[in-house]
C-alpha positions as CSV (number, residue, x, y, z in Angstrom):
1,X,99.1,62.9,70.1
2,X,97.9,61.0,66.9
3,X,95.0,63.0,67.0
4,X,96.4,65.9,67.7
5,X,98.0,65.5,64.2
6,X,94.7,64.4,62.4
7,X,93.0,68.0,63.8
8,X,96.0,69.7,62.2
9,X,96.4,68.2,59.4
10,X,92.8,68.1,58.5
11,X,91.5,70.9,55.6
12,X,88.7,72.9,56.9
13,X,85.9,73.2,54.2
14,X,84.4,76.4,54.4
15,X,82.1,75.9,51.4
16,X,78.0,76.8,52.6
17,X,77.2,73.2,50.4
18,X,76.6,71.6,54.0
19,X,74.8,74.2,55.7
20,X,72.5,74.6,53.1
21,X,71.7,70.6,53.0
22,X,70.3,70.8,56.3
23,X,69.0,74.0,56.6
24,X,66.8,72.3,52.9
25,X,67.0,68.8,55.3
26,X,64.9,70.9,58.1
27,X,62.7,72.9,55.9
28,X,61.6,69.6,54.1
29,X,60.9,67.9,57.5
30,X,59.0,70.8,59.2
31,X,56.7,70.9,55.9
32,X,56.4,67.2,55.5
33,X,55.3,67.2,59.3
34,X,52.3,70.2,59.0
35,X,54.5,72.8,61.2
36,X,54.7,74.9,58.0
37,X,51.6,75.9,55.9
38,X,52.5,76.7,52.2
39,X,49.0,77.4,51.3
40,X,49.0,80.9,53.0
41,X,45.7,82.5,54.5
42,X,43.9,78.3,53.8
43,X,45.1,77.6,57.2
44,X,43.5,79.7,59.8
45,X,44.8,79.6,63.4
46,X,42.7,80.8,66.3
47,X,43.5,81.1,69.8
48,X,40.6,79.9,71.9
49,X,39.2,76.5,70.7
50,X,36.7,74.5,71.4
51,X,37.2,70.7,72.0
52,X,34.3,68.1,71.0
53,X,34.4,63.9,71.2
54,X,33.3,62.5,68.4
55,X,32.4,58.8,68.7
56,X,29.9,55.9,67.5
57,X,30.3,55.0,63.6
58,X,32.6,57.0,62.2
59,X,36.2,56.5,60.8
60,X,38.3,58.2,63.3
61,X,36.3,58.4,66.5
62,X,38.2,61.1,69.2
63,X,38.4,64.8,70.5
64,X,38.7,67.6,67.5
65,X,39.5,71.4,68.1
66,X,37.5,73.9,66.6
67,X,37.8,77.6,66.4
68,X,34.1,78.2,66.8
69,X,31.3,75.4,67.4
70,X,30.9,72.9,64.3
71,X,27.6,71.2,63.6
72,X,27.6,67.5,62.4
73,X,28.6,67.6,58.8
74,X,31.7,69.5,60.1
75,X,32.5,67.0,63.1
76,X,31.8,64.3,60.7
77,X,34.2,65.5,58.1
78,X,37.1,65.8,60.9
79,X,36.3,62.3,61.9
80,X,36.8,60.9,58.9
81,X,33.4,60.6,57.7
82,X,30.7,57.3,58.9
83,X,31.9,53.8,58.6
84,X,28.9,52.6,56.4
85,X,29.0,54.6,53.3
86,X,25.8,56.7,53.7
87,X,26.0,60.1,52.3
88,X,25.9,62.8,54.5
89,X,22.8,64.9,54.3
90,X,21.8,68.4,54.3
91,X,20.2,68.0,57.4
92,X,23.1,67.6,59.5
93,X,23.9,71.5,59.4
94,X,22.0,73.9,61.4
95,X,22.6,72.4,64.9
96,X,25.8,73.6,66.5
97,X,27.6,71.5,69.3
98,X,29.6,73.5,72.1
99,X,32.9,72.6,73.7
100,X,32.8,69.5,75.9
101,X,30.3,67.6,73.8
102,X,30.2,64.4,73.4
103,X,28.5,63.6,70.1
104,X,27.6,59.6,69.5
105,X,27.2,59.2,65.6
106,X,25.1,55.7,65.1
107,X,24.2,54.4,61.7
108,X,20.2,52.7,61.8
109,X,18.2,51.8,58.4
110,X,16.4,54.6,59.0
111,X,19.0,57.6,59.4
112,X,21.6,58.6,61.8
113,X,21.0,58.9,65.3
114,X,23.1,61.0,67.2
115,X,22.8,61.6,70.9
116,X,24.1,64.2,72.4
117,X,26.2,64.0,76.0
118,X,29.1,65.5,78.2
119,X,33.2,64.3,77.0
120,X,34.2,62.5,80.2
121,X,35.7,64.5,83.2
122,X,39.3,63.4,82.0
123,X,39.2,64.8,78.4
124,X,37.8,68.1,80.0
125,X,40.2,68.1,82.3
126,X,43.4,68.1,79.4
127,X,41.6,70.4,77.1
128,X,41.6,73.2,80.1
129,X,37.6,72.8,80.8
130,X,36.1,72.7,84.0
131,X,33.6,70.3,85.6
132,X,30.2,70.3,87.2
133,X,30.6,69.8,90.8
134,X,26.9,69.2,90.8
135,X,26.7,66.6,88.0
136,X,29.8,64.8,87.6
137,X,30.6,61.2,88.8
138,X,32.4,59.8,91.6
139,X,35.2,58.5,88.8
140,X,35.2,62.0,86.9
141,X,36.0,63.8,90.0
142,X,39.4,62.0,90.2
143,X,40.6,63.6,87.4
144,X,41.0,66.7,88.9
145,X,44.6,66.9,90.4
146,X,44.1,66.3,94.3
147,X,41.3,64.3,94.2
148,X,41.4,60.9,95.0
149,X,38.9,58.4,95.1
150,X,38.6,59.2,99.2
151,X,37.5,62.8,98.5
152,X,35.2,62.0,95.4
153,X,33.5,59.4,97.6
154,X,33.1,62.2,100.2
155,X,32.0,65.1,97.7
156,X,29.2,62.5,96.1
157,X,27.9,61.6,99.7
158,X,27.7,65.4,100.7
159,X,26.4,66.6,97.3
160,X,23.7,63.7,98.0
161,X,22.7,64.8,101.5
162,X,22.6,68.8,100.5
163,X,20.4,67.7,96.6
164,X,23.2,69.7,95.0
165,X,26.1,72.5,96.2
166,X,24.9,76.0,96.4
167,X,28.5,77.2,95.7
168,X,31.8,76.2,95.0
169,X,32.7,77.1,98.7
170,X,30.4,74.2,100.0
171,X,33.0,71.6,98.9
172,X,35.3,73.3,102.2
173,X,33.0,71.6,104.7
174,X,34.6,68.5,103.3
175,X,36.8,66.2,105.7
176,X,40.0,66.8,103.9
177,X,39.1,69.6,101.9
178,X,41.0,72.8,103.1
179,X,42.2,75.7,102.2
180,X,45.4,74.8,99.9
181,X,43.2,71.8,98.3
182,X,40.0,74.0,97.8
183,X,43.4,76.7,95.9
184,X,44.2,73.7,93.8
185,X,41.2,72.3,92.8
186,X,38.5,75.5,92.6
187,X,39.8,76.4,89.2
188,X,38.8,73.0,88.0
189,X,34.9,73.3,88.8
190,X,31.8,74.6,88.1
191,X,28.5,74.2,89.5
């Protein structure tokens, strides 16, 4: 009853001052959080990227996106530069990494080495990229959703006995690999 009277006797304050608080509230948030890019046609957003592990001596070791394959300067730059303050050179341009790349960034007296490998089954995996049925490891094959350790074991052995898979469809002559699995997991791998 008492608050029956409070909701009646209450004003109602139909001035837009409140709305436009939060609506400035949101706007402030959003651009304060990257959502929103005030700098126009700097920011260019692609659809297909490329994903590439960066790790070794560099600030921010991880996986960067890219709309279209960076060389080193460019990966180094996303990473946050080398730990050691050596310049970058001109000779880290030129060479282009693809998608999946794992690029380790060491600083030696003499220069950078870099070595060139694959970014583990897992990370490919998230990003939406397959993996090699014929190359990856035991471990890397239980990132694919249905795959235990059971059925790695058992794709290694057979991969083993056969010096590689001819096909994807090999993999069904697998103890435990049938139809519905081979539906799940097919997308997921390459040869």
């Amino acid at each position: 009853m008492f608050l029956g009277w409070i909701m009646r006797t209450r004003k109602r304050n139909n001035s837009p001052g409140g709305f436009l608080l939060l609506l400035l509230l949101l706007v402030a948030l959003t651009v304060m959080k990257g959502n929103l890019s005030l700098a126009g046609t700097d920011s260019i957003c692609c659809e297909e990227k490329g994903f590439v592990q960066v790790s070794g001596d560099v600030v921010r070791p991880g996986v960067y996106g890219f709309c279209e394959p960076p060389d080193l300067k460019a990966l180094l730059i996303r990473a946050g530069g080398l730990i050691s303050r050596s310049e970058m050179t001109r000779a880290l341009t030129g060479v282009l990494f693809n998608s999946g790349a794992n690029i380790d960034v060491r600083c030696r007296e003499i220069g950078l080495q870099v070595v060139q490998g694959e970014m583990s089954a897992f990370y490919r995996i998230t990003f939406g990229m397959t993996v090699s049925l014929n190359r990856e490891t035991q471990e890397g094959l239980t990132a694919i959703p249905g795959i235990g350790s059971g059925i790695a074991r058992a794709i290694v052995l057979e991969r083993n006995e056969r010096g590689g898979f001819q096909s994807i469809d090999d993999i069904l002559s697998i103890q435990g690999i049938g139809p519905s699995l081979y539906g799940k997991i097919s997308p997921y791998l390459v040869l």
